[in-house]
Chimera marker file (.cmm) of the C-alpha trace (Angstrom):
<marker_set name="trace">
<marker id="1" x="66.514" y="98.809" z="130.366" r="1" g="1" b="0" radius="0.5"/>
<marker id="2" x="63.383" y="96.706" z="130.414" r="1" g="1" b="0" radius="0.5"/>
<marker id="3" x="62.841" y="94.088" z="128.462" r="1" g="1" b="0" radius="0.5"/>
<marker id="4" x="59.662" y="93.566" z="125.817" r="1" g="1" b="0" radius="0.5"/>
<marker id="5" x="58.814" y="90.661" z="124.605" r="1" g="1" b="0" radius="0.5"/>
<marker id="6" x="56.903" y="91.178" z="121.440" r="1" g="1" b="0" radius="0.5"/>
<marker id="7" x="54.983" y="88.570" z="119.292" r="1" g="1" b="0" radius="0.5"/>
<marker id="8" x="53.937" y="88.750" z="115.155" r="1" g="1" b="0" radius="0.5"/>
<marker id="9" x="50.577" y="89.146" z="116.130" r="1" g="1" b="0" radius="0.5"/>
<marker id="10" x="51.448" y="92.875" z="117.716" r="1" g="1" b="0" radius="0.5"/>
<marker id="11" x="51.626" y="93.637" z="113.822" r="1" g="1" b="0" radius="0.5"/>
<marker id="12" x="49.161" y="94.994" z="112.472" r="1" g="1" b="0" radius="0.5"/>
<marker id="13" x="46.809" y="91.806" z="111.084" r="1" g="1" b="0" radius="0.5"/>
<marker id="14" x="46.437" y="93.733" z="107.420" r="1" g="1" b="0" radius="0.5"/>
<marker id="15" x="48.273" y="92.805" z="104.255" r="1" g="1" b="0" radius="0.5"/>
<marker id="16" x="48.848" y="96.578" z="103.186" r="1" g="1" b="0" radius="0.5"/>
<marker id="17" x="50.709" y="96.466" z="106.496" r="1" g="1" b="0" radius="0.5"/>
<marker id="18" x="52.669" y="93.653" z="106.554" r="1" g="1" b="0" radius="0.5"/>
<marker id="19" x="53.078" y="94.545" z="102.867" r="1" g="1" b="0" radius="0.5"/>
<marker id="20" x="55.094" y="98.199" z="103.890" r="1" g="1" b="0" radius="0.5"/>
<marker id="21" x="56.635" y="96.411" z="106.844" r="1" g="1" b="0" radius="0.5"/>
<marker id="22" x="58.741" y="93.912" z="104.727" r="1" g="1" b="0" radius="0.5"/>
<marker id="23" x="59.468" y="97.484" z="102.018" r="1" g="1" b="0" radius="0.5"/>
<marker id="24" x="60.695" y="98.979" z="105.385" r="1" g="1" b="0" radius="0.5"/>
<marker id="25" x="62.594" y="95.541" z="106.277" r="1" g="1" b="0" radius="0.5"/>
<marker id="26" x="64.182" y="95.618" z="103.273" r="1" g="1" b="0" radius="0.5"/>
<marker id="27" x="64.741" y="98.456" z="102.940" r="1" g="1" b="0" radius="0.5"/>
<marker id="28" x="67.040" y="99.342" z="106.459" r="1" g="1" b="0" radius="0.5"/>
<marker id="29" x="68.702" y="95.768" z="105.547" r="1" g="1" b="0" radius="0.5"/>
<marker id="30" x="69.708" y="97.462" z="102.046" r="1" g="1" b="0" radius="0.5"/>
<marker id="31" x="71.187" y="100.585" z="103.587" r="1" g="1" b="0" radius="0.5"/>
<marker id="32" x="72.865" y="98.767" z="106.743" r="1" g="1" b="0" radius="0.5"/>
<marker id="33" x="71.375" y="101.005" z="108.909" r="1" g="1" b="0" radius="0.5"/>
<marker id="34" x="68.661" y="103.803" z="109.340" r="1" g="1" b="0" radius="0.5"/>
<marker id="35" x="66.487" y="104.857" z="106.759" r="1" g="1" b="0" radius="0.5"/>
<marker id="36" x="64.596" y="108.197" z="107.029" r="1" g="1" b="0" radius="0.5"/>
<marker id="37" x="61.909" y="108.962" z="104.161" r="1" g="1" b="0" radius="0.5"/>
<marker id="38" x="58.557" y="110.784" z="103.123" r="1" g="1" b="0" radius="0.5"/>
<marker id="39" x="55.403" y="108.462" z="102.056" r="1" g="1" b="0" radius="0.5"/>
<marker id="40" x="55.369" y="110.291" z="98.751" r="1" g="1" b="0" radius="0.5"/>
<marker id="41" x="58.265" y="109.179" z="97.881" r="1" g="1" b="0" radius="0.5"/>
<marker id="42" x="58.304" y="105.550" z="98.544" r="1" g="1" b="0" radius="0.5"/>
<marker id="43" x="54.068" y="105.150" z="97.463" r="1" g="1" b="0" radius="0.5"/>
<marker id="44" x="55.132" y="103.772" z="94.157" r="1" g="1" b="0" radius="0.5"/>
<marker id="45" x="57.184" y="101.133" z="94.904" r="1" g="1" b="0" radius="0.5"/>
<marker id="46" x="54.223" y="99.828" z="97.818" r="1" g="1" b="0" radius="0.5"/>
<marker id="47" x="51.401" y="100.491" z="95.514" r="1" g="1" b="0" radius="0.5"/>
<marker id="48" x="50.303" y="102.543" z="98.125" r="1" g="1" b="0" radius="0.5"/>
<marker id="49" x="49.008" y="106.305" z="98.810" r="1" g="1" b="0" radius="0.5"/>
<marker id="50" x="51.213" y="108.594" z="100.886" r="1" g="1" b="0" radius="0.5"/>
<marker id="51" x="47.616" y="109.118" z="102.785" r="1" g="1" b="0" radius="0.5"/>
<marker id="52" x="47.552" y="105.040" z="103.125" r="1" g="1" b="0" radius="0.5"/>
<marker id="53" x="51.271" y="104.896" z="103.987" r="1" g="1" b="0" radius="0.5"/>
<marker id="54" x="50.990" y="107.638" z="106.998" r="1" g="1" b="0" radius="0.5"/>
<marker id="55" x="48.246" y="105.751" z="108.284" r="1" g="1" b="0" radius="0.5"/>
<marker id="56" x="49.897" y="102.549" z="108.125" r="1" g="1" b="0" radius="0.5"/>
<marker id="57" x="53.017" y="103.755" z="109.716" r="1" g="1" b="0" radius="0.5"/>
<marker id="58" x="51.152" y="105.169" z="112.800" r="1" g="1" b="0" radius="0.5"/>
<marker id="59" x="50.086" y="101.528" z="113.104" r="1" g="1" b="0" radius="0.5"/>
<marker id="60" x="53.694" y="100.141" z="112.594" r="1" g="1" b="0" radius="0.5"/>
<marker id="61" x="55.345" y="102.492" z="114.601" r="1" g="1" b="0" radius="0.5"/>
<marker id="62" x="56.122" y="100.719" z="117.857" r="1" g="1" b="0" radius="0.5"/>
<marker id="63" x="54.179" y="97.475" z="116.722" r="1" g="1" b="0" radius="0.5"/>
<marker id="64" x="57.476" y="95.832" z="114.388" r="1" g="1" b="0" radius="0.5"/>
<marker id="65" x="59.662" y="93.704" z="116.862" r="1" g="1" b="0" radius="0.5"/>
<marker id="66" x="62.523" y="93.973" z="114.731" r="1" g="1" b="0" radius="0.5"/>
<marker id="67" x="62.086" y="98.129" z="113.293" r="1" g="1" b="0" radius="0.5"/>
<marker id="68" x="62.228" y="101.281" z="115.116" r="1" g="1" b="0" radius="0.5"/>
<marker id="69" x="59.739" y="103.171" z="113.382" r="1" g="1" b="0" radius="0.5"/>
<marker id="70" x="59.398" y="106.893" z="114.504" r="1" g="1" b="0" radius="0.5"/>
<marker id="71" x="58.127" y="110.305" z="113.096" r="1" g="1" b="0" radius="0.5"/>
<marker id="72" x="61.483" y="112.311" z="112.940" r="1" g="1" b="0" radius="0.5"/>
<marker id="73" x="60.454" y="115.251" z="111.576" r="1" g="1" b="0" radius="0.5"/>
<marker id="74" x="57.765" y="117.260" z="109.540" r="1" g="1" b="0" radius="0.5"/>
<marker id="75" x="58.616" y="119.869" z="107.144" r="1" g="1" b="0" radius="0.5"/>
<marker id="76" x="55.948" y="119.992" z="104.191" r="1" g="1" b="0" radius="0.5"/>
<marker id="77" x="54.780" y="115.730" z="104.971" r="1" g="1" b="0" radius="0.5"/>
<marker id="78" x="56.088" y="113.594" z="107.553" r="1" g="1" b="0" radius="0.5"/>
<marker id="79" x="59.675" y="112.243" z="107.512" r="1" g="1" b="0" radius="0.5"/>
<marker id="80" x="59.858" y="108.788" z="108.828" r="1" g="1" b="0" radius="0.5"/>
<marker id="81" x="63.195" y="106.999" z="110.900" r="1" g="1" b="0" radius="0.5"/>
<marker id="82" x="63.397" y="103.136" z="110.667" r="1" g="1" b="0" radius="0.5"/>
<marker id="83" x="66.245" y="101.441" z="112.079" r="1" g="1" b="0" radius="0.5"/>
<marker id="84" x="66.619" y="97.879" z="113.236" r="1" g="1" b="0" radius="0.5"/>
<marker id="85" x="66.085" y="97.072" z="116.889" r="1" g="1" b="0" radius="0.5"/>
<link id1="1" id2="2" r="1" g="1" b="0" radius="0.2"/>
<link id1="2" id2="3" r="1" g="1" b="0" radius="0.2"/>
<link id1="3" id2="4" r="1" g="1" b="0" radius="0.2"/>
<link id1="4" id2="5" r="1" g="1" b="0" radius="0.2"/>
<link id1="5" id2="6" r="1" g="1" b="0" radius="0.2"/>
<link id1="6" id2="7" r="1" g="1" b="0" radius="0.2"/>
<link id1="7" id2="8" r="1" g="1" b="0" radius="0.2"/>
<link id1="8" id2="9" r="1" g="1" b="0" radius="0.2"/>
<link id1="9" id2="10" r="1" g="1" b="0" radius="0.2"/>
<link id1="10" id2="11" r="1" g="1" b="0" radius="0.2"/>
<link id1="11" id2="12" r="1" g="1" b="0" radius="0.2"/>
<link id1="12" id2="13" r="1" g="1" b="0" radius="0.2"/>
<link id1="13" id2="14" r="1" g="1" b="0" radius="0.2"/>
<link id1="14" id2="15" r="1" g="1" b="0" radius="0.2"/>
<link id1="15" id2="16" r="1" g="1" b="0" radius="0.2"/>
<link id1="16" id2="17" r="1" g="1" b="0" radius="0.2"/>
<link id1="17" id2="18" r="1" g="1" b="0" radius="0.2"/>
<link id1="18" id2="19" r="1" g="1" b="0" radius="0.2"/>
<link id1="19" id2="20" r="1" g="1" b="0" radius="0.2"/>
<link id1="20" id2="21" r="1" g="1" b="0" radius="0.2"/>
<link id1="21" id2="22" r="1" g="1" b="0" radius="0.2"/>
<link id1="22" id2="23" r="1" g="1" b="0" radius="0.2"/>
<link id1="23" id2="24" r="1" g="1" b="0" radius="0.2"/>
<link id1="24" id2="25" r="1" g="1" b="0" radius="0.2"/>
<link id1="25" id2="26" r="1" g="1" b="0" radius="0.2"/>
<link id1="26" id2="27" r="1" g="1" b="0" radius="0.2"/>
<link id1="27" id2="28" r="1" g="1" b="0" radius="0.2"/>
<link id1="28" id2="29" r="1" g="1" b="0" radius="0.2"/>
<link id1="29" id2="30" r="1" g="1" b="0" radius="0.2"/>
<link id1="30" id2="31" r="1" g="1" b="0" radius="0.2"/>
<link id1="31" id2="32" r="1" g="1" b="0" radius="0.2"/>
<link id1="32" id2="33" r="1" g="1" b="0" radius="0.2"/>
<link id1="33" id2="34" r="1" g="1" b="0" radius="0.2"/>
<link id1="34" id2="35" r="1" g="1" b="0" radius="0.2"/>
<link id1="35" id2="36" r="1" g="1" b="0" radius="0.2"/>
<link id1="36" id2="37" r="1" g="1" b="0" radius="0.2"/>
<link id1="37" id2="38" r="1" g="1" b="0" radius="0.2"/>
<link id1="38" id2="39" r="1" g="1" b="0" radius="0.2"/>
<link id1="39" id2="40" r="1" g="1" b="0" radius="0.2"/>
<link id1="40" id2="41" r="1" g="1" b="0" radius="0.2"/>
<link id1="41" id2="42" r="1" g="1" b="0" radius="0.2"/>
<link id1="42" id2="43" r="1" g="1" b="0" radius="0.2"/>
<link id1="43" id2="44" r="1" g="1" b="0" radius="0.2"/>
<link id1="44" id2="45" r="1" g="1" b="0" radius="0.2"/>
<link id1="45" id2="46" r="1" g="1" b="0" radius="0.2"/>
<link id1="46" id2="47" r="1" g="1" b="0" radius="0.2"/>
<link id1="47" id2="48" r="1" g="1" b="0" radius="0.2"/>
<link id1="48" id2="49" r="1" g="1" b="0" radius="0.2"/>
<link id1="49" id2="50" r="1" g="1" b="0" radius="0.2"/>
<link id1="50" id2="51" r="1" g="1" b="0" radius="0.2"/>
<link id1="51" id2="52" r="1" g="1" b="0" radius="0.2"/>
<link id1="52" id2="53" r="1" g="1" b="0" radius="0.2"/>
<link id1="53" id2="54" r="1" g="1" b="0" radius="0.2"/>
<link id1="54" id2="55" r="1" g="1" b="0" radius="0.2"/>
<link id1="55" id2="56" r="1" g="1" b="0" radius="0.2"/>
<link id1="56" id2="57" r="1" g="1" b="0" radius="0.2"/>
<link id1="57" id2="58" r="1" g="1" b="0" radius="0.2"/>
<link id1="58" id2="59" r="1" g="1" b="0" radius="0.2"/>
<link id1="59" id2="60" r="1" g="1" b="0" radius="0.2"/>
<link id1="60" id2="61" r="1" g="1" b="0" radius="0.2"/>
<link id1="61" id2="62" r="1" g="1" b="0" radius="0.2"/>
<link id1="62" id2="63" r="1" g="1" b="0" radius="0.2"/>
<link id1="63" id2="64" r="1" g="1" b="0" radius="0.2"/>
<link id1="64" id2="65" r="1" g="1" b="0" radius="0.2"/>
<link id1="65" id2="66" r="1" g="1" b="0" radius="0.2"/>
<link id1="66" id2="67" r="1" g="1" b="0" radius="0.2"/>
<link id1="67" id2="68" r="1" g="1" b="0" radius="0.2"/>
<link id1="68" id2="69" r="1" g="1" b="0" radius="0.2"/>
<link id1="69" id2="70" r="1" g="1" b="0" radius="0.2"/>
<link id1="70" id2="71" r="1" g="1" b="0" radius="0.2"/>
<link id1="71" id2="72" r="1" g="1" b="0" radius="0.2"/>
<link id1="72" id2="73" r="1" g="1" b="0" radius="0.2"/>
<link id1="73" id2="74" r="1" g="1" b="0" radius="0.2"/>
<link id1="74" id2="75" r="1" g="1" b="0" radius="0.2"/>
<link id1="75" id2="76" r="1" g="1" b="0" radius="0.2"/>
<link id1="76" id2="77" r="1" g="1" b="0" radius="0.2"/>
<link id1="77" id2="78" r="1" g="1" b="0" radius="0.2"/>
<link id1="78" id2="79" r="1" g="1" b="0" radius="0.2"/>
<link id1="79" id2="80" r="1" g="1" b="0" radius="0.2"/>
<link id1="80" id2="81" r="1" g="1" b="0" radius="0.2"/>
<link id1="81" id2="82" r="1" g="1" b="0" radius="0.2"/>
<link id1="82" id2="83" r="1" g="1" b="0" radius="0.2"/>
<link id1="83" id2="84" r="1" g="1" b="0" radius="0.2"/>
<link id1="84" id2="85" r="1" g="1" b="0" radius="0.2"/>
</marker_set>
């Protein structure tokens, strides 16, 4: 196993994206684990778009030193996995 150092500034420098990366923190520290969801469902409590949301996640996904964000499946919109590293 290699190890990766990883700094904030490998996050994405936006506040819509720092914005859904503390939801997501929150969110996996709420359910003690992983959480798997669809942007439609969580755009209302981000004040985001799903379209806005996808996007964003692309960006997060590898770039959160503490989250393991990756597209688990896709059946009708993209189903997102977040766990804590």
């Amino acid at each position: 196993m290699s190890a990766h150092v990883s700094t904030s500034s490998s996050l994405p420098d936006s506040p819509k994206a720092r914005k859904l990366a503390n939801y997501l923190r929150e969110e996996v520290a709420d359910t003690g684990g992983e959480l798997y969801f669809k942007s439609k469902f969580i755009a209302d409590d981000v004040d985001l778009s799903p379209k806005e949301i996808g996007a964003l996640m692309a960006q997060l996904e590898g770039g959160v030193p503490d989250l393991t964000i990756e597209k688990w499946s896709y059946t009708s919109a993209t189903t997102w996995r977040v766990e804590p590293r």
